[in-house]
C-alpha positions, 0 to 999 in steps of 0.5 A: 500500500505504501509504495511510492509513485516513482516506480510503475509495475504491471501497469500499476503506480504506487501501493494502491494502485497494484493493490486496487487492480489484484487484490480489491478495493484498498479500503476493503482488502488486505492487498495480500497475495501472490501476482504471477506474470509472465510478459513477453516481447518480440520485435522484427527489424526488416532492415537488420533482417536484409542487411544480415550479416551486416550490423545494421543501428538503426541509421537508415529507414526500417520496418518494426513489426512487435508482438507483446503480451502480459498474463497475469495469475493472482491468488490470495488467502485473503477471504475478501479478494473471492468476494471483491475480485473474479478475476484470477487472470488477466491478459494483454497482449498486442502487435505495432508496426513501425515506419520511419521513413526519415531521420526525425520521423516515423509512423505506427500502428498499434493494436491491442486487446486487453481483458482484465477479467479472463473470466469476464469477457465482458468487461474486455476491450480492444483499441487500435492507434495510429500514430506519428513520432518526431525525433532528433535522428534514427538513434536518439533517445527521444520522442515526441508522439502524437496518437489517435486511439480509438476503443472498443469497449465490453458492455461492463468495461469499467474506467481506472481509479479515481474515475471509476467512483463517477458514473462518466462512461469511458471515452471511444476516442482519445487523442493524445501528444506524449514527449518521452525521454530515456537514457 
């Protein structure tokens, strides 16, 4: 519960939120159990492909292609968690395509289907997101992005702490910009 928000793990930020999204609500759950993930990632450069045995880093025009996924099994001895939380599996899983025809610029798609509740498909859901990406050069450790993402939401798919205590209904469409920066 008391775990800073300087760190996230599986798409979890500080004690509260891991506890909320495995255990049960905060208040009401001890927040105690056991969280078994298994993610994975894969990424295909055509570039590096075509250029073997040639080292290729990236200095040229490539296509990415990702395949990614997280499983997640929780359990708890917590008498609580059977009556707050169905689910005891969670999935997530994905593929994104990238472009970048230039030195500081590139273009993506992403598709993801996310079912929080493997016993419920109900609360399910799918989203697609073009996107475009600025950087300095092909190799830089920075980037501006700017995504569309559009959702497909299950008939009991429900929003994140703290909007899931209002009654609004989850957006179909966002729009975002994201500067990130890594080193």
């Amino acid at each position: 519960m008391r775990v800073g928000g300087g760190l996230e793990i599986v798409h979890s930020w500080e004690g509260w939120s891991l506890t909320e999204n495995f255990f049960g609500e905060p208040d009401v759950s001890t927040g105690t159990g056991t969280v078994n993930t298994l993610g994975w990632e894969y990424t295909f450069s055509l570039a590096t492909f075509l250029r073997y045995p040639e080292v290729f880093y990236g200095q040229g025009p490539d296509v990415l292609v990702t395949l990614f996924g997280m499983w997640s099994t929780i359990s708890s001895p917590d008498p609580t968690f059977a009556q707050l939380m169905e689910p005891t599996a969670k999935l997530k899983a994905g593929t994104e395509a990238t472009y970048p025809p230039f030195r500081w610029l590139g273009a993506g798609l992403r598709f993801d289907i996310v079912q929080p509740n493997m016993n419920d498909s109900r609360e399910s859901f799918t989203e697609i997101t073009p996107r475009i990406l600025i950087r300095t050069d092909f190799v830089s450790n920075e980037q501006i992005i700017m995504q569309w993402t559009h959702y497909w939401l299950g008939s009991r798919t429900r929003l994140a702490f703290p909007f899931d205590q209002t009654k609004v209904t989850p957006d179909k469409d966002v729009f975002s910009i994201i500067a990130t920066l890594w080193w």
